[in-house]
N, C-alpha and C positions, 0 to 999 in steps of 0.2 A: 679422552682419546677416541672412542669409539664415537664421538658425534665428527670428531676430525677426519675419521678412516670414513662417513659417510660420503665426504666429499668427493672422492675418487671413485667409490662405487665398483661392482665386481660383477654386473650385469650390463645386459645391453648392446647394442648393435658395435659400438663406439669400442668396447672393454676386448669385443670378439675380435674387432679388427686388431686391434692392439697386442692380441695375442700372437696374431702370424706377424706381427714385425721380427725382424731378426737380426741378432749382430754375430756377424761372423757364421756358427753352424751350428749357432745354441739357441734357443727364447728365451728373451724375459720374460721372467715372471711374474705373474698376479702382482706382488709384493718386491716388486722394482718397477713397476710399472704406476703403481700405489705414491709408490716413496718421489718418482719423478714427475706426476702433475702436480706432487705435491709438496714440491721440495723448497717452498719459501716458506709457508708457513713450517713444518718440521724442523728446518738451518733454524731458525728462529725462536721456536721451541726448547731445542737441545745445546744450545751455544752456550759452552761457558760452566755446563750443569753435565753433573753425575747424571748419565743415564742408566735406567734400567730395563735394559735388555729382555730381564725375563718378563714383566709386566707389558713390553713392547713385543713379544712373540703371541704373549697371551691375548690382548687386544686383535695383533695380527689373525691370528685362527678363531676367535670369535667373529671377524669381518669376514669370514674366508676368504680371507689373501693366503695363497700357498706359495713355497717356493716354487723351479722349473720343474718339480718332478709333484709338482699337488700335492703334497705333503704339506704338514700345516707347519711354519718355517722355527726351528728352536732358535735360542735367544742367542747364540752364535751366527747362526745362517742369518738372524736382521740386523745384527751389526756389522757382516760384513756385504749385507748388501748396500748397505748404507753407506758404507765409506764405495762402493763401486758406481754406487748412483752419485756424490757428491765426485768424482773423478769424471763420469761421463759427464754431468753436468758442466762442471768447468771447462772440459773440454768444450763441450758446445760452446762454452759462451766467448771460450780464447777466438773458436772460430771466428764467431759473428763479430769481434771485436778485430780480428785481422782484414776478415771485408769488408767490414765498415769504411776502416783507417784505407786500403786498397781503394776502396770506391771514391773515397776524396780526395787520393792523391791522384785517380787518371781525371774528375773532373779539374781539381786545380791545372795536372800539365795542360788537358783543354783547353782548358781557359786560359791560359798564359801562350799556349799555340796560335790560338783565334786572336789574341789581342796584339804577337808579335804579327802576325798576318796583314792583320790590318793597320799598324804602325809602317809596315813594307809598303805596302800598297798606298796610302798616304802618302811615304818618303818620296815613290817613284811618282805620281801625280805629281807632287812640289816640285821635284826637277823638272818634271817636264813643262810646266806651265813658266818655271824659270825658263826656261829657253827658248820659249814661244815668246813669253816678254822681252829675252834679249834679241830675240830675231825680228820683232816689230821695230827695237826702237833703233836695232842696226840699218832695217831698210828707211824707216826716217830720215836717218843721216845720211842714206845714200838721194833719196830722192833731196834732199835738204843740199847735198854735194851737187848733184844734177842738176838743180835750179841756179845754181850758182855759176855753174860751168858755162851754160845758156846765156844765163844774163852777161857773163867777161865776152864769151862771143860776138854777141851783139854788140858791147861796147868796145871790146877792141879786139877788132878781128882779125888784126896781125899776127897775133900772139896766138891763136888758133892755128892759122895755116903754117906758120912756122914749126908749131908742134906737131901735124901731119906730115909735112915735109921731112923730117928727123924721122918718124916712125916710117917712111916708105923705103928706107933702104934694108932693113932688116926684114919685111916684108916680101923682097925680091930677093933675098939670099935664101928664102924656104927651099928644103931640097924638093924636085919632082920626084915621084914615086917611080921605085924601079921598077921594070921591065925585063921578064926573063921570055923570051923565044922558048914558044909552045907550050908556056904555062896556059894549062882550060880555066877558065874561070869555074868558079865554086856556084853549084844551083842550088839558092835558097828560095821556099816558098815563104813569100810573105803575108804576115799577117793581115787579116781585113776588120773595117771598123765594124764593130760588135753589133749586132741587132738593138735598134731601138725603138720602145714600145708608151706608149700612153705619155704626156705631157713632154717627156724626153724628145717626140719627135718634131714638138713644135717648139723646140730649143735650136737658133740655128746654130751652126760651127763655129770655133773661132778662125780668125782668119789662116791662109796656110802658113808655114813655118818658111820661112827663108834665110839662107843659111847651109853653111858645110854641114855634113854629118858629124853630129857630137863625139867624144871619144867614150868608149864603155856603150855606147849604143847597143842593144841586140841586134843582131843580120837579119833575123825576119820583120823588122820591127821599119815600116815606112814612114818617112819626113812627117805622113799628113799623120799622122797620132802625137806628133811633136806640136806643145804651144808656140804661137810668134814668141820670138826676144822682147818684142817689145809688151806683151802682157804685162798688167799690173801685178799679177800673184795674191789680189784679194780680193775677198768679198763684195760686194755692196755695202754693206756696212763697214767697212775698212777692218777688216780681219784677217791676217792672211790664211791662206786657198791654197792648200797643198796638194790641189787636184786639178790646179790648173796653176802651177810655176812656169815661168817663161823657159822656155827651150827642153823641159822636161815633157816626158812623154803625159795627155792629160789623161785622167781618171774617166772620162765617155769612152773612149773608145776599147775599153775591156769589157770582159762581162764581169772580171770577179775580183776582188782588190786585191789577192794574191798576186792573182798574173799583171795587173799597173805595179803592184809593188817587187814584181820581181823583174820590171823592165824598168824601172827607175835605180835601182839599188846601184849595180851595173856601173851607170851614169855616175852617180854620187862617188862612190867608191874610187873610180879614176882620180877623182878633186883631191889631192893630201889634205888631210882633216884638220891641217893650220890655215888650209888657203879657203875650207868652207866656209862661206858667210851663217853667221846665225838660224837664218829661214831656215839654209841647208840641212846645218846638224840638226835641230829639229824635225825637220821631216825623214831625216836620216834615224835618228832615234823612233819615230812613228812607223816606220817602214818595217823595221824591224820586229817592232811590236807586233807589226800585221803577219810577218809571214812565220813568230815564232820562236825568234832566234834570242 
């Protein structure tokens, strides 16, 4: 026993500091301090076996381990330090086994956060590329309709003018806008095309817009920020070009995609969202995206 109690030691920088620890408004002692660096080998020792107490005081004050008061500890005062030391000790270890368990349960929600996160964010990518696909192969069918419209023209051109003919009487029944005596007209300042600097300036325009004023328009917002009707609405590489849509306001003439997307939205929004063509909702959906909503 007494090569055992060497291990713990009752000198030393390490033993001094150990003495100013404190629980509650008492110190441990020498001989709790003893019993707790060294409480695997001692559990180990004693398990299961008669101990003896008074051989285990007398070793104790040959080591000079005393109890809180230096006294050198009787063979009562080391069995019940011992059961106080195997209580704090379990207590420590409840602890460390509650934040353990604590510590993997916030990494698992993490981790099950981070993976729903980006299951989202995938899901909203896959829609959106779904509707970028359904709005190419809508305007397919529409130029694939227009090619077809063109070529009946050609071939039989009766059947064209007959169908103008039919559309011009409803046409002539639009009502004119009323007129009320001494209404002032409303002074809006309009907007101007955006400063453009380095390669942008040797971009030239598209052509101007012509054409009534769209419904959902903004009032400060002029024709010439508006694409021609007859724009393609794609890229060069045949992609469509949500920045340059026919009769939609184009993406040059802003500085900031906020404000083309909050002068497009407007526009869009007038259309009931059965009569959007595909491009539409798409860009409709992307607008959104941009300004937050």
């Amino acid at each position: 026993m007494s090569a055992a109690m060497a291990v713990g030691g009752t000198d030393g920088a390490m033993f001094t500091a150990l003495l100013g620890c404190q629980r509650g408004t008492w110190a441990h002692s020498p001989l709790f301090q003893w019993m707790t660096n060294n409480y695997e080998a001692m559990s180990q020792a004693i398990t299961g076996k008669k101990v003896r107490w008074q051989k285990m005081s007398e070793a104790a004050e040959s080591a000079g381990l005393t109890n809180v008061n230096g006294e050198p500890p009787k063979p009562a005062t080391v069995r019940s330090t011992w059961y106080r030391v195997r209580k704090a000790v379990s207590a420590m270890q409840r602890q460390k086994e509650e934040a353990r368990n604590t510590a993997l349960a916030a990494r698992a929600a993490a981790r099950a956060a981070s993976q729903a996160q980006k299951q989202h964010d995938a899901e909203g990518r896959d829609a959106l590329n779904r509707r970028m696909a359904e709005a190419d192969a809508d305007v397919r069918k529409n130029q694939l309709q227009d090619a077809r419209d063109r070529s009946r023209s050609v071939l039989y051109p009766e059947t064209t003018s007959d169908a103008r003919s039919e559309a011009a009487p409803s046409e002539e029944r639009a009502a004119a806008p009323a007129v009320k005596i001494g209404q002032v007209a409303e002074f809006v300042v309009m907007r101007k095309q955006a400063p453009r600097y380095g390669k942008d300036q040797d971009t030239p325009l598209p052509p101007p817009y012509v054409g009534p004023r769209p419904a959902g328009m903004p009032k400060d917002l002029p024709l010439e920020a508006l694409m021609p009707l007859d724009a393609s609405g794609r890229t060069p590489e045949g992609k469509l070009d949500f920045e340059q849509m026919p009769g939609l306001p184009r993406r040059s003439f802003f500085d900031r995609d906020r404000e083309w997307a909050l002068a497009c939205l407007p526009m869009i929004e007038v259309i009931p969202p059965r009569e959007r063509s595909k491009p539409l909702k798409a860009m409709f959906c992307l607008l959104k995206m941009k300004i937050g909503r």
